[in-house]
C-alpha positions as CSV (number, residue, x, y, z in Angstrom):
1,X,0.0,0.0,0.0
2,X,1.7,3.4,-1.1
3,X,1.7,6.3,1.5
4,X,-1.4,7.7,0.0
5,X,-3.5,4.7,0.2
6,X,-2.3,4.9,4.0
7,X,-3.0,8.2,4.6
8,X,-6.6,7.9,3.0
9,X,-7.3,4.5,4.8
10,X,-6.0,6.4,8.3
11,X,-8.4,9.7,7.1
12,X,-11.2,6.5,6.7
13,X,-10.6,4.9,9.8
14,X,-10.8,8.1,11.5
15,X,-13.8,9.4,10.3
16,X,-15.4,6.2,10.9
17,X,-15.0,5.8,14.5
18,X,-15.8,9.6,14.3
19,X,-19.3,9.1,13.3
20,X,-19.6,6.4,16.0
21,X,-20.3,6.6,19.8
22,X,-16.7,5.7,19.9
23,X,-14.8,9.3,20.6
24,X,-12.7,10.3,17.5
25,X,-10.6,13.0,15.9
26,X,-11.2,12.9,12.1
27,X,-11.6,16.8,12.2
28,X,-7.8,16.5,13.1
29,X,-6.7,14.3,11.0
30,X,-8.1,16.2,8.2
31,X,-6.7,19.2,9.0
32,X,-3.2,18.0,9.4
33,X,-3.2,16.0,6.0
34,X,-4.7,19.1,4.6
35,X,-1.7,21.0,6.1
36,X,0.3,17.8,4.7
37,X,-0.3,19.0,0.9
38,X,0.6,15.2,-0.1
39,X,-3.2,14.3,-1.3
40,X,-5.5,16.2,-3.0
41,X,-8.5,18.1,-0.9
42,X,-10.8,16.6,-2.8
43,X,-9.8,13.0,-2.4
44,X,-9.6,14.4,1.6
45,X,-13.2,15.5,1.3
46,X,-14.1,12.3,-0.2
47,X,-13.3,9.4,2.3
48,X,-13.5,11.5,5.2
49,X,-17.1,12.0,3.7
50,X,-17.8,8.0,2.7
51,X,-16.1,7.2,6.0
52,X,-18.1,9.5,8.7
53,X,-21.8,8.4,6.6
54,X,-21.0,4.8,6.5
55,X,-20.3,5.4,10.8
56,X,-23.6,7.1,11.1
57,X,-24.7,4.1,9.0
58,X,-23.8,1.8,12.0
59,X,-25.7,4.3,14.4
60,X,-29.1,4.2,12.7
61,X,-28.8,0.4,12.3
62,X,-27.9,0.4,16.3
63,X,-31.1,2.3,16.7
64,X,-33.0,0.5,14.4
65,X,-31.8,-2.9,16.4
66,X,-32.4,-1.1,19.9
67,X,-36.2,-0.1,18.6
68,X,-36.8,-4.1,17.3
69,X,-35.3,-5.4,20.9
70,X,-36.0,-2.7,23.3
71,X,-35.2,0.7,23.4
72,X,-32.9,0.4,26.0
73,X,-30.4,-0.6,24.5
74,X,-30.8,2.2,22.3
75,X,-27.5,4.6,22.4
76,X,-24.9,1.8,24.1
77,X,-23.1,3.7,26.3
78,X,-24.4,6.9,25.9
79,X,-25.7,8.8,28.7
80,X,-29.3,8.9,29.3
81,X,-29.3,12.8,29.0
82,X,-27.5,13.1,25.9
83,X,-29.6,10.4,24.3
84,X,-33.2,12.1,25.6
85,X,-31.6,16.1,24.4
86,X,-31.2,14.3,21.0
87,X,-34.5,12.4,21.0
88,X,-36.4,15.9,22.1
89,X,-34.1,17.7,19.0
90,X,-35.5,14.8,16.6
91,X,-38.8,15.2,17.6
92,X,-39.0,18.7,17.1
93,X,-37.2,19.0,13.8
94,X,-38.2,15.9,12.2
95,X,-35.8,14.0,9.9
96,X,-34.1,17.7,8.6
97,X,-32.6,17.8,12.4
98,X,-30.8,15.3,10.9
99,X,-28.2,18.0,8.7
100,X,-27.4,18.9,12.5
101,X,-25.6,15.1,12.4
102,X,-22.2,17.1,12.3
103,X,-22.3,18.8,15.7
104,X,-20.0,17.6,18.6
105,X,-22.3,16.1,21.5
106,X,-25.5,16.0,19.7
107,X,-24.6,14.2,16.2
108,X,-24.0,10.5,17.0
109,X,-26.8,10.0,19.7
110,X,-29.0,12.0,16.8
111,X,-28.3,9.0,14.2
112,X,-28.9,6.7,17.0
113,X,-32.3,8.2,17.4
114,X,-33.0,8.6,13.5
115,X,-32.9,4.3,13.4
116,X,-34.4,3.6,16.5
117,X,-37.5,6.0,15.3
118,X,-37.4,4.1,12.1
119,X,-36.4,6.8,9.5
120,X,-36.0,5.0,6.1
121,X,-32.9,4.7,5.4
122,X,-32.2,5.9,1.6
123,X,-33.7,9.7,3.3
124,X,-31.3,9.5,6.2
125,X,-28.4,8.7,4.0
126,X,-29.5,11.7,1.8
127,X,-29.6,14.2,4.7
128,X,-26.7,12.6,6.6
129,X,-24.4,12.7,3.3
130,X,-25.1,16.1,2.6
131,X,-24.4,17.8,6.4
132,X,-21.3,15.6,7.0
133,X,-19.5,16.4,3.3
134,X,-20.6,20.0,4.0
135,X,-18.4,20.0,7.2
136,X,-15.6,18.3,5.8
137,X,-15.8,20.6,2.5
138,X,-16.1,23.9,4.6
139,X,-13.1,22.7,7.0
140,X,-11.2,22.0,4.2
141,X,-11.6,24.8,2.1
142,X,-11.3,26.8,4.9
143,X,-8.1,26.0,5.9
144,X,-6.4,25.9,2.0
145,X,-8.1,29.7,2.4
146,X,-6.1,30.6,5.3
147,X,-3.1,29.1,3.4
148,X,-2.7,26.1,5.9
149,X,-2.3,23.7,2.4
150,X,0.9,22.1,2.2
């Protein structure tokens, strides 16, 4: 594997675990290959993108799972509070409180929520695509603006 490859499947694996209930940095990561210079932004953008959906992927089918067993094993580990702030956000919003996936704290337990409430699938996809490539588009472009590309 070439030291692209490796810095893309790294960028992956860290946006993955990102978009889980598992605590990640792919913010971080994307900044410093970014600053790196050594892969196009948009290849960045890319699997950063693929890799954070495909993690909220495994959230909604978590919640989908809790809501056919039981709901309480909806969110894992999660605490109670963060799980019910995202529930109550969900409810309010409907399935467009969905583009708020991005946001620290609130995101994950939100694609938790979206499965165990039974969204369909291709719509969260849609939505979740679309406010997770935002953020990694913005970010990046943002910091090749401030002339933080390699």
């Amino acid at each position: 594997m070439g030291l692209t490859a490796s810095l893309l499947a790294g960028l992956f694996l860290s946006a993955f675990t990102s978009a889980t209930l598992l605590p990640g940095t792919s913010e971080a990561v994307l900044a410093g290959l970014v600053a790196a210079g050594s892969v196009p932004l948009l290849a960045l953008v890319l699997v950063a993108s693929v890799g954070n959906v495909l993690g909220s992927c495994v959230n909604w089918w978590l919640g989908k799972q809790a809501a056919r067993f039981g709901a309480k094993a909806a969110g894992g580990g999660t605490p109670p509070a963060r799980v019910a702030r995202a529930q109550a956000f969900y409810h309010r919003y409907g399935y467009w409180s969905l583009l708020a996936s991005w946001v620290p704290v609130i995101g994950d337990p939100l694609t938790v929520i979206a499965g165990l409430m039974r969204e369909p699938f291709w719509r969260f996809v849609a939505i979740v695509a679309i406010a997770k490539t935002g953020r990694y588009a913005v970010l990046a472009a943002g910091l090749a603006a401030a002339g933080l590309q390699g």
